[in-house]
PyMOL Python script that loads the backbone (N, CA, C, O; Angstrom):
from pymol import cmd

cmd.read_pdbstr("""\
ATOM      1  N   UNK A   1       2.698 -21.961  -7.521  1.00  0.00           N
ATOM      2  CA  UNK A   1       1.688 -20.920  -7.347  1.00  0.00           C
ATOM      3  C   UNK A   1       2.257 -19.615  -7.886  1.00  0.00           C
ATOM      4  O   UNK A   1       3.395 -19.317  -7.522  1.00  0.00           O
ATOM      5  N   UNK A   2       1.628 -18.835  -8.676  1.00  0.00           N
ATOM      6  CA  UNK A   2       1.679 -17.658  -9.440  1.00  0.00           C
ATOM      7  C   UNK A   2       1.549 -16.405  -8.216  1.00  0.00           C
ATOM      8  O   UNK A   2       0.906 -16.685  -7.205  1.00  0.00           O
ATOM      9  N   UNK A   3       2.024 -15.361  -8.312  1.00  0.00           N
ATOM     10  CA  UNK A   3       1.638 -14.259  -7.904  1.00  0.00           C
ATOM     11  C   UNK A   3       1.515 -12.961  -8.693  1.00  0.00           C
ATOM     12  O   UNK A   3       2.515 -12.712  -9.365  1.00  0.00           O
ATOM     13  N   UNK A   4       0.634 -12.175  -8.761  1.00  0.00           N
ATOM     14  CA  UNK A   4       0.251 -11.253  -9.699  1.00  0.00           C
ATOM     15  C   UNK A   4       0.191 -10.042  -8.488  1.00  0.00           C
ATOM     16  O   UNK A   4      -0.123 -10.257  -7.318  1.00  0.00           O
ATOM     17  N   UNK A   5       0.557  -8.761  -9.045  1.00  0.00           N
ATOM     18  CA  UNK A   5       0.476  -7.419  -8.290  1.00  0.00           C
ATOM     19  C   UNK A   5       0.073  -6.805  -9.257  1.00  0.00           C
ATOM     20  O   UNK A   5       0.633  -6.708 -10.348  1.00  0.00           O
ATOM     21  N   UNK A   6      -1.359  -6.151  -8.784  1.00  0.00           N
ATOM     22  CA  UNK A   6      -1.672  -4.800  -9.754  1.00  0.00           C
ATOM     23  C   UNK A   6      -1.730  -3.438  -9.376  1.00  0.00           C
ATOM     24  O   UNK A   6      -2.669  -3.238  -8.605  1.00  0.00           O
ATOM     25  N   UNK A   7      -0.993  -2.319  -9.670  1.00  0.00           N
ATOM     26  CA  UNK A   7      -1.121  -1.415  -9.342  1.00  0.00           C
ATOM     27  C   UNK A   7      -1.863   0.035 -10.278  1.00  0.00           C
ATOM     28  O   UNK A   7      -1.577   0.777 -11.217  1.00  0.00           O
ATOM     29  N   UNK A   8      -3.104  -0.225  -9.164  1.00  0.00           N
ATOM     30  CA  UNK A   8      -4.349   0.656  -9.728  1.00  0.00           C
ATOM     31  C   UNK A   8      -4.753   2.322  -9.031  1.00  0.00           C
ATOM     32  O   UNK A   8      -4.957   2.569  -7.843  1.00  0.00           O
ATOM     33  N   UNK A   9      -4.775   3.105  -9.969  1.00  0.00           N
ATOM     34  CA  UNK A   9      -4.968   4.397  -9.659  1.00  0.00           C
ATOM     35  C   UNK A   9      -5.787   4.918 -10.181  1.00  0.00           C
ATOM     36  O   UNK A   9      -5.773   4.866 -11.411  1.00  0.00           O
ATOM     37  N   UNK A  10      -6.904   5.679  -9.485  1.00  0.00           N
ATOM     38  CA  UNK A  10      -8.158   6.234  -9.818  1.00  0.00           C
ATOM     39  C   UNK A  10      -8.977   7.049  -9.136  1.00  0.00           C
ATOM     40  O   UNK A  10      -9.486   6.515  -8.150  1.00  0.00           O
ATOM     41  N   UNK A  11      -9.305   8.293  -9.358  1.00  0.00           N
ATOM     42  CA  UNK A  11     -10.113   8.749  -8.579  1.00  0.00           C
ATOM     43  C   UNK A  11     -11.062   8.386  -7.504  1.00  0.00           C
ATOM     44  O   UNK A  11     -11.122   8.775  -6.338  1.00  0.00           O
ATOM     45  N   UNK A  12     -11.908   7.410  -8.277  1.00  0.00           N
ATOM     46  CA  UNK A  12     -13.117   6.931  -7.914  1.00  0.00           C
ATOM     47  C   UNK A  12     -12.617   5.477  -6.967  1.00  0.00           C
ATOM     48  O   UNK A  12     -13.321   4.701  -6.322  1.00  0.00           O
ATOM     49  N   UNK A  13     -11.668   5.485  -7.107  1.00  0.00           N
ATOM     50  CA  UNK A  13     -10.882   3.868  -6.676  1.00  0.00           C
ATOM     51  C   UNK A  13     -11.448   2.687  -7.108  1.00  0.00           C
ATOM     52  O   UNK A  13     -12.646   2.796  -7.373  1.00  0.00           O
ATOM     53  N   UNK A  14     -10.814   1.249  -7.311  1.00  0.00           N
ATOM     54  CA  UNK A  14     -11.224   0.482  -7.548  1.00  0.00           C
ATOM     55  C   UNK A  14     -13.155   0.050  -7.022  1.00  0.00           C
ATOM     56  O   UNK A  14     -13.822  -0.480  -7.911  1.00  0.00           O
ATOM     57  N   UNK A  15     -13.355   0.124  -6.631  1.00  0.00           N
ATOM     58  CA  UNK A  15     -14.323  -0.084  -5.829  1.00  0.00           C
ATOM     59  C   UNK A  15     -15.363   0.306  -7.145  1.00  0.00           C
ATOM     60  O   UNK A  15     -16.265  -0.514  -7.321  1.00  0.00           O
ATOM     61  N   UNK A  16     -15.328   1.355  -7.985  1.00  0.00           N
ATOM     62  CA  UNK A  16     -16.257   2.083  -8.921  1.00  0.00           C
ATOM     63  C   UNK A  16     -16.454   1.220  -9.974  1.00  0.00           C
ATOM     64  O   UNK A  16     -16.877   1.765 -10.994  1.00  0.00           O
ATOM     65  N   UNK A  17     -16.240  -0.169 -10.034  1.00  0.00           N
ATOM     66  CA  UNK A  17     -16.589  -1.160 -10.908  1.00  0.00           C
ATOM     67  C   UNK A  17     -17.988  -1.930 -11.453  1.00  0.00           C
ATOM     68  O   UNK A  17     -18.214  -2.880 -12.202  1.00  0.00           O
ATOM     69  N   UNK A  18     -18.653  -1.158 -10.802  1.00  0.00           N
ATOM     70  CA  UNK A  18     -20.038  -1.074 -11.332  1.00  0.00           C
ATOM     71  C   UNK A  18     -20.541   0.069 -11.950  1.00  0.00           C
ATOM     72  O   UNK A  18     -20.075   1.208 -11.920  1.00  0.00           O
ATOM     73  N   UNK A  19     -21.826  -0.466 -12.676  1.00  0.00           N
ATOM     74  CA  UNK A  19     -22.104   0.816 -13.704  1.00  0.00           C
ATOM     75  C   UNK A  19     -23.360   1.899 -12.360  1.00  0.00           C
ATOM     76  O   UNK A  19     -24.514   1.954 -11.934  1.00  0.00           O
ATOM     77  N   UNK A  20     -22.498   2.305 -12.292  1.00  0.00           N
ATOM     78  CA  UNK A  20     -23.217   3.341 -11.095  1.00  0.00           C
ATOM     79  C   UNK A  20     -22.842   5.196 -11.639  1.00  0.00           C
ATOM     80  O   UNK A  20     -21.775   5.765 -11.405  1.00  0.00           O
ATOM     81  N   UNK A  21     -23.965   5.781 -12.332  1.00  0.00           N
ATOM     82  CA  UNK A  21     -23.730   6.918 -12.565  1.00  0.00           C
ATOM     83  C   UNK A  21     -23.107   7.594 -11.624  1.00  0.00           C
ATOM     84  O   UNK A  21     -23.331   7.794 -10.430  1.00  0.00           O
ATOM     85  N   UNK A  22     -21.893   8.063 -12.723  1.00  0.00           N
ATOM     86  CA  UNK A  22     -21.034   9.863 -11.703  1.00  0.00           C
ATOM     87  C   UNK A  22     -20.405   8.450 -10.680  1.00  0.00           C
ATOM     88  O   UNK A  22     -20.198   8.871  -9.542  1.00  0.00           O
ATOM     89  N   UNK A  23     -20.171   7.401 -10.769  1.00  0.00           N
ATOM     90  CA  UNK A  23     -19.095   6.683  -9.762  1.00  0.00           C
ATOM     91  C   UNK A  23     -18.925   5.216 -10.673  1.00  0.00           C
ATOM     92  O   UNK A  23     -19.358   4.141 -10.260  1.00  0.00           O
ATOM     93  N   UNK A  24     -18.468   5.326 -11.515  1.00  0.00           N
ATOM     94  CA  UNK A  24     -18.172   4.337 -12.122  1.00  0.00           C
ATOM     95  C   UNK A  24     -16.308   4.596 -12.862  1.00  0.00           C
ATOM     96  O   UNK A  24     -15.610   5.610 -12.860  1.00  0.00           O
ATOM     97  N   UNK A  25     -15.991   3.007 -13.482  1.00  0.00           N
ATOM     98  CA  UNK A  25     -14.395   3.106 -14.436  1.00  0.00           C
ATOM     99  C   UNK A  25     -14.827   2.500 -14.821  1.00  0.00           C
ATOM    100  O   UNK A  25     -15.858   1.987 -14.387  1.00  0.00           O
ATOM    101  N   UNK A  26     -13.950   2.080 -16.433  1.00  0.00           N
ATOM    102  CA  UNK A  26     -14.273   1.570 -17.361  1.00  0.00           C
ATOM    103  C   UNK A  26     -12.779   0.619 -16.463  1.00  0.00           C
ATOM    104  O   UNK A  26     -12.994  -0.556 -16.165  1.00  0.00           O
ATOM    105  N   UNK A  27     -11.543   1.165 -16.154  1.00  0.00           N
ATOM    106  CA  UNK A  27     -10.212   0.880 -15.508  1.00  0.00           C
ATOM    107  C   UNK A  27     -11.085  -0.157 -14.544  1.00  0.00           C
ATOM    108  O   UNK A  27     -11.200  -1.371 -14.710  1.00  0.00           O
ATOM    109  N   UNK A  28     -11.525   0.456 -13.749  1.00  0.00           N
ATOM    110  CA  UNK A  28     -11.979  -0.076 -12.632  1.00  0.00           C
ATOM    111  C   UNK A  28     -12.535  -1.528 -12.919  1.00  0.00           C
ATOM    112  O   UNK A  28     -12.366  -2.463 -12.136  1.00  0.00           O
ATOM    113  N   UNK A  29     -13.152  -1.617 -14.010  1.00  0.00           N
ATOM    114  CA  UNK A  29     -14.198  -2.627 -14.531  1.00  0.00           C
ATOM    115  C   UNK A  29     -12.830  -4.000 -14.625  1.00  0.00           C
ATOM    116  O   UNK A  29     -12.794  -5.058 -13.997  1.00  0.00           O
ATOM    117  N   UNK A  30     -11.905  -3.494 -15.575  1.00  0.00           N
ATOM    118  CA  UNK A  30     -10.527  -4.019 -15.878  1.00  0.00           C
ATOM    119  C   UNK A  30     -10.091  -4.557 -15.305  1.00  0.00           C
ATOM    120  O   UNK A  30      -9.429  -5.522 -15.687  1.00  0.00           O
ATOM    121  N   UNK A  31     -10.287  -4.082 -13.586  1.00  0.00           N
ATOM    122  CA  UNK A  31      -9.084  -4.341 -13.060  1.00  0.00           C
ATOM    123  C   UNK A  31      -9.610  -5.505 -12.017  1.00  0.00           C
ATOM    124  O   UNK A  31      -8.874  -6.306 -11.441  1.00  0.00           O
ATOM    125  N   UNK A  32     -10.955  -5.430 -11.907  1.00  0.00           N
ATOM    126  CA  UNK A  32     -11.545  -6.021 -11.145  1.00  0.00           C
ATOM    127  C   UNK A  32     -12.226  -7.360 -11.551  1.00  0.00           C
ATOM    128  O   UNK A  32     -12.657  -8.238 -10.803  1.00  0.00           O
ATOM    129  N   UNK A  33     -12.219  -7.299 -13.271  1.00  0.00           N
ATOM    130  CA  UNK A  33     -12.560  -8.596 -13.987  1.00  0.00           C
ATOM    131  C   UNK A  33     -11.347  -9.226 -14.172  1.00  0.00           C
ATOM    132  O   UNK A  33     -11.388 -10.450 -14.046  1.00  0.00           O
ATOM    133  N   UNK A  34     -10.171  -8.683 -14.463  1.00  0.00           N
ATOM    134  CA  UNK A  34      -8.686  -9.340 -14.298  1.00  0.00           C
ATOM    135  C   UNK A  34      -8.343 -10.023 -13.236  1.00  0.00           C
ATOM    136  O   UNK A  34      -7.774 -11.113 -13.277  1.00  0.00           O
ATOM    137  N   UNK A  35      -8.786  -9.210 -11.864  1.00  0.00           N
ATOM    138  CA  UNK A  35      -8.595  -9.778 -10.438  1.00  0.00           C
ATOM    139  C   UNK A  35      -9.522 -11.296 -10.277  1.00  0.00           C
ATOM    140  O   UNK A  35      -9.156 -12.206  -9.532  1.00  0.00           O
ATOM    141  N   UNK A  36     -10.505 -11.336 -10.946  1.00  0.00           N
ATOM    142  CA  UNK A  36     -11.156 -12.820 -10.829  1.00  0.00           C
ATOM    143  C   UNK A  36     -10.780 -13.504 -11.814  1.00  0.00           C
ATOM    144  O   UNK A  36     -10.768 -14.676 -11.439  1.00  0.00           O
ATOM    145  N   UNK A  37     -10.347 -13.403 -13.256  1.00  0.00           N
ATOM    146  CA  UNK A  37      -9.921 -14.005 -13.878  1.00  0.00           C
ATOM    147  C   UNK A  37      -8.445 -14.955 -13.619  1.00  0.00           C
ATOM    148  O   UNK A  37      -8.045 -16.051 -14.012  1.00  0.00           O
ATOM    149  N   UNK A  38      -8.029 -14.109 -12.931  1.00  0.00           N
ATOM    150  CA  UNK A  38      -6.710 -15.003 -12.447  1.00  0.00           C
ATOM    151  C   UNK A  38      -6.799 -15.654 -11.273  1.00  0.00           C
ATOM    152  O   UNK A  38      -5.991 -16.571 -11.124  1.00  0.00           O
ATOM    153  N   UNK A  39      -7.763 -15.378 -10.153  1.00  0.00           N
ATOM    154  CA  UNK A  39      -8.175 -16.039  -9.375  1.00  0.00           C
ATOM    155  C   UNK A  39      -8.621 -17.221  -9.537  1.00  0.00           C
ATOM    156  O   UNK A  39      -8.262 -18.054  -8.704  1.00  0.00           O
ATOM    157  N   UNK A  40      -9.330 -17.558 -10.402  1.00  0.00           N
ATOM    158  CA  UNK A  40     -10.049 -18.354 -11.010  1.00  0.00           C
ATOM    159  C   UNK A  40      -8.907 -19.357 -11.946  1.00  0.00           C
ATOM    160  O   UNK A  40      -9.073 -20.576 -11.990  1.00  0.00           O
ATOM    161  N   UNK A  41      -8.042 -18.851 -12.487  1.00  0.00           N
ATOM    162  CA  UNK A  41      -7.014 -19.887 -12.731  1.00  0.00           C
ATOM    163  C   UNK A  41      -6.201 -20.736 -11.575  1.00  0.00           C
ATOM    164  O   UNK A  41      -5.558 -21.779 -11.695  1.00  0.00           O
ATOM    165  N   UNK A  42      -6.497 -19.790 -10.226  1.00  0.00           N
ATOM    166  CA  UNK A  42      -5.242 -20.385  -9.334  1.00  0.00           C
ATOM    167  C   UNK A  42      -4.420 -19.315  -8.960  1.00  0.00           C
ATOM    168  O   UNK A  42      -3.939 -19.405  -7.830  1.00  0.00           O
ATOM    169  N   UNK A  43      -4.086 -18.152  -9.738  1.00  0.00           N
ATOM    170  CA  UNK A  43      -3.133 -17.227  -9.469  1.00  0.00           C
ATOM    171  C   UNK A  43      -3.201 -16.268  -8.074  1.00  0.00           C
ATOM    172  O   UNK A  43      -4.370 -15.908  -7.940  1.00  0.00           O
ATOM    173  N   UNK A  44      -2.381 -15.753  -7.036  1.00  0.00           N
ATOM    174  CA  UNK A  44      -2.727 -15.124  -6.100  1.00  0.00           C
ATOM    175  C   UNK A  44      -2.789 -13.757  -6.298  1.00  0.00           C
ATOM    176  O   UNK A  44      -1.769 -13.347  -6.853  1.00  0.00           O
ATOM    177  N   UNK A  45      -3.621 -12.877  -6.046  1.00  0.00           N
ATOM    178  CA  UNK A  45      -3.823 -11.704  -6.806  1.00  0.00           C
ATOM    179  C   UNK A  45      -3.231 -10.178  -5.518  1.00  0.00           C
ATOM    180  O   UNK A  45      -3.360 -10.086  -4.298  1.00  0.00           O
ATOM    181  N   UNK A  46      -2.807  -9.540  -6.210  1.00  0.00           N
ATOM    182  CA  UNK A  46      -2.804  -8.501  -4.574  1.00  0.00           C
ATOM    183  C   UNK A  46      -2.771  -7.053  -5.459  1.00  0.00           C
ATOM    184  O   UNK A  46      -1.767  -6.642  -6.039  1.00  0.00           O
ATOM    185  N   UNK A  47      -3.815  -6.512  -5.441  1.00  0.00           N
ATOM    186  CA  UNK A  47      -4.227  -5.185  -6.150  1.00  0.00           C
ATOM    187  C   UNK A  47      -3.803  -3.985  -5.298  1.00  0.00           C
ATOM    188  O   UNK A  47      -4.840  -3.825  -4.655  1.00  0.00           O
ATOM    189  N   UNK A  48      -3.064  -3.154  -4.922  1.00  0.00           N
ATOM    190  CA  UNK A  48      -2.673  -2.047  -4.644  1.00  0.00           C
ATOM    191  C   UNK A  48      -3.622  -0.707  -5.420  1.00  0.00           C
ATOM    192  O   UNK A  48      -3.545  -0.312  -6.583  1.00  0.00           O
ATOM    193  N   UNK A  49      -4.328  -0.314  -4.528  1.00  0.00           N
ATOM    194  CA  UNK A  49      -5.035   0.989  -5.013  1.00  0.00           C
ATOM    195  C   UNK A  49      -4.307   2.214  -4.411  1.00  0.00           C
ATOM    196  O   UNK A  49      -4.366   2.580  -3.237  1.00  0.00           O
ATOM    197  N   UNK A  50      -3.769   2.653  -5.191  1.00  0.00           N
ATOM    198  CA  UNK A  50      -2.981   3.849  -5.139  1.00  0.00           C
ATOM    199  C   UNK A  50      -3.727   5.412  -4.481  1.00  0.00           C
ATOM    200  O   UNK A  50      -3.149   6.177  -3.710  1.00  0.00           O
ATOM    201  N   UNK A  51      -5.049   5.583  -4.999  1.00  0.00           N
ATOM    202  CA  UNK A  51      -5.750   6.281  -4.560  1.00  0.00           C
ATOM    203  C   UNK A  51      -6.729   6.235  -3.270  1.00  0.00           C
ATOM    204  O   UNK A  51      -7.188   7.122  -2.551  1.00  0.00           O
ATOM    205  N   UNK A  52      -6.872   4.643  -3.285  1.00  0.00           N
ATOM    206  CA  UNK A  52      -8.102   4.552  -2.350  1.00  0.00           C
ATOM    207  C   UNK A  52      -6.825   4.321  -0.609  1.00  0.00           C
ATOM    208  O   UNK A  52      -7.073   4.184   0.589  1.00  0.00           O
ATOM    209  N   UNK A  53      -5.852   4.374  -1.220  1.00  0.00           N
ATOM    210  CA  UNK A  53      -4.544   4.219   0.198  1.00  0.00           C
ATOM    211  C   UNK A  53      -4.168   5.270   0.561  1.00  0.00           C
ATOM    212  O   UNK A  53      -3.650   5.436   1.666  1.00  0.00           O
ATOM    213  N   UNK A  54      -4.426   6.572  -0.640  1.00  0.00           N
ATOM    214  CA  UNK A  54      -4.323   7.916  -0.179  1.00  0.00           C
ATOM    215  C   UNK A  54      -2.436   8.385  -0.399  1.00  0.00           C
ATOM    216  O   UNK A  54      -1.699   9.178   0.187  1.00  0.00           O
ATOM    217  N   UNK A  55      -2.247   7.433  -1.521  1.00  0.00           N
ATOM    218  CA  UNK A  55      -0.598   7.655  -1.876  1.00  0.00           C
ATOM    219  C   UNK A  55      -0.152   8.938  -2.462  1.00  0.00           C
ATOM    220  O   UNK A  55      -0.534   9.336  -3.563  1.00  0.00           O
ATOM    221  N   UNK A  56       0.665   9.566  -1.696  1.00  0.00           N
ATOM    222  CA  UNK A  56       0.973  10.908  -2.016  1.00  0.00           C
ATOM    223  C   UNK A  56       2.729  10.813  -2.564  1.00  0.00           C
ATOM    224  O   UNK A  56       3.686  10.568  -1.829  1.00  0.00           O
ATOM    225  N   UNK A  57       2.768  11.063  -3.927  1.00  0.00           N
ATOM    226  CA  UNK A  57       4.284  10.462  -4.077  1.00  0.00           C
ATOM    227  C   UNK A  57       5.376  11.551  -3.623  1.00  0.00           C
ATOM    228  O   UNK A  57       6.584  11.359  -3.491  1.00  0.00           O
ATOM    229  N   UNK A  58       4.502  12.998  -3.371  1.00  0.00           N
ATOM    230  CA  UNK A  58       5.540  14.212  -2.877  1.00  0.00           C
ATOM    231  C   UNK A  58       6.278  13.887  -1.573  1.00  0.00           C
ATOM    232  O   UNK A  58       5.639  13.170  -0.803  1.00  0.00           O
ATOM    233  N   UNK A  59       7.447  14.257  -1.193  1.00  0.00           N
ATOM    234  CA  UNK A  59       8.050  14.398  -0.195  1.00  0.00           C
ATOM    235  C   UNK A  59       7.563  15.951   0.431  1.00  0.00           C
ATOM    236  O   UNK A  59       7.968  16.999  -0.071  1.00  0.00           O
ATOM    237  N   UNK A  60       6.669  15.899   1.554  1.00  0.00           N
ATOM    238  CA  UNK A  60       6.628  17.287   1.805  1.00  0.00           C
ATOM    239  C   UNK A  60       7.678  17.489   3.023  1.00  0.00           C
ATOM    240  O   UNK A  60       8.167  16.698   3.830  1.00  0.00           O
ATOM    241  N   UNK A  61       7.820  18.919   2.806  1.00  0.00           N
ATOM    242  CA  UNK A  61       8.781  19.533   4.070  1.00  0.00           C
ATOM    243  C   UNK A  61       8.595  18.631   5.780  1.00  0.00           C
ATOM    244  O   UNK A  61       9.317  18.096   6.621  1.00  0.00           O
ATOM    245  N   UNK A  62       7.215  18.909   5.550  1.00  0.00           N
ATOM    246  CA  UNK A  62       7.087  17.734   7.010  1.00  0.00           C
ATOM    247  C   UNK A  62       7.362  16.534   7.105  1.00  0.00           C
ATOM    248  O   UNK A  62       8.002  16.106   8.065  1.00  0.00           O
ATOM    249  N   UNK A  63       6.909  15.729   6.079  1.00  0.00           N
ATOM    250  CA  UNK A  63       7.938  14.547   6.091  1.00  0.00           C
ATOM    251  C   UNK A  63       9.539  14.552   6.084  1.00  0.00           C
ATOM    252  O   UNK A  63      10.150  14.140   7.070  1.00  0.00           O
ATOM    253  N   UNK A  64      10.092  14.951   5.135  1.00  0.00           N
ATOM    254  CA  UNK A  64      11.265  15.272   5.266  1.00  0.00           C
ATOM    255  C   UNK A  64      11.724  15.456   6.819  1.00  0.00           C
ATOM    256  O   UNK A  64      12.381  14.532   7.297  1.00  0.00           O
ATOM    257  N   UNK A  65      11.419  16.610   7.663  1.00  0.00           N
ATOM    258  CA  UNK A  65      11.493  16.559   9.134  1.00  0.00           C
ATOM    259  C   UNK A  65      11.709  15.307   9.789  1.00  0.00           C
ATOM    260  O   UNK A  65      12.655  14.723  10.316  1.00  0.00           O
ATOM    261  N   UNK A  66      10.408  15.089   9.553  1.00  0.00           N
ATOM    262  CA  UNK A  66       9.700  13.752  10.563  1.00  0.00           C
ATOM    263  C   UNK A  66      11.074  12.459  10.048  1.00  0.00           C
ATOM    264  O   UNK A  66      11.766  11.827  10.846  1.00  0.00           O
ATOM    265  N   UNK A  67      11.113  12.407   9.128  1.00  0.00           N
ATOM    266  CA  UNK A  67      12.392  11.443   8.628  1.00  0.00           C
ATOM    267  C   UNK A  67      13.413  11.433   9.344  1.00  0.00           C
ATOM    268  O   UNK A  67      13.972  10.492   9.909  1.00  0.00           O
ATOM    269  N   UNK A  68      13.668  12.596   9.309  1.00  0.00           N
ATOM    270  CA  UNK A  68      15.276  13.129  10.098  1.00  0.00           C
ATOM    271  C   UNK A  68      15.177  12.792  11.241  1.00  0.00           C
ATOM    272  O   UNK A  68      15.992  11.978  11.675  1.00  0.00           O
ATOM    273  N   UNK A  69      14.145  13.314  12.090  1.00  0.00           N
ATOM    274  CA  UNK A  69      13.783  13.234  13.323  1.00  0.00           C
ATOM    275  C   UNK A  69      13.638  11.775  13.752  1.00  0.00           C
ATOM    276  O   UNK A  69      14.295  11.424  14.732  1.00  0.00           O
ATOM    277  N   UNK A  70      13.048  11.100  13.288  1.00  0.00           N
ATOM    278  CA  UNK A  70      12.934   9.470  13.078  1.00  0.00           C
ATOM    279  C   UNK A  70      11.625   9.090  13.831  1.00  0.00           C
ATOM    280  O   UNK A  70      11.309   8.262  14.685  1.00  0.00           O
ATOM    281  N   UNK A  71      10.777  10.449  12.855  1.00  0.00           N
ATOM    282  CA  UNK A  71       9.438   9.950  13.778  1.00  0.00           C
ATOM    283  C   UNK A  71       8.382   8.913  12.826  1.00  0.00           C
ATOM    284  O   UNK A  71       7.356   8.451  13.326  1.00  0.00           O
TER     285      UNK A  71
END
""", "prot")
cmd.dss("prot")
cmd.show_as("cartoon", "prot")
cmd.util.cbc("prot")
cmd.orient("prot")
């Protein structure tokens, strides 16, 4: 068994994979016809949406804290 990870970032988040004016990707479309295409072979798919998880790659001062602190 195959495993595939995609890691997708987008405003609109994956989800915008339909042609829906002012909320649509062309990415989105990509990522989401890729995700069944390999499904469809057998492959296990696990898409990471970077945006729609709310991934912030800064270390802010408060984290930093909270780290130390071990909260």
């Amino acid at each position: 068994m195959k495993n595939i990870c995609i890691v997708f970032d987008h405003p609109y988040t994956v989800d915008a994979c339909h042609n829906e004016p002012h909320n649509r990707s062309f990415s989105a479309a990509l990522v989401t016809e890729a995700q069944k295409s390999y499904e469809k072979a057998g492959v296990t798919v696990d898409v990471i949406d970077l945006h729609k998880d709310g991934f912030d790659p800064v270390m802010h001062k408060e984290d930093l804290i909270a780290w130390r602190k071990k909260r």
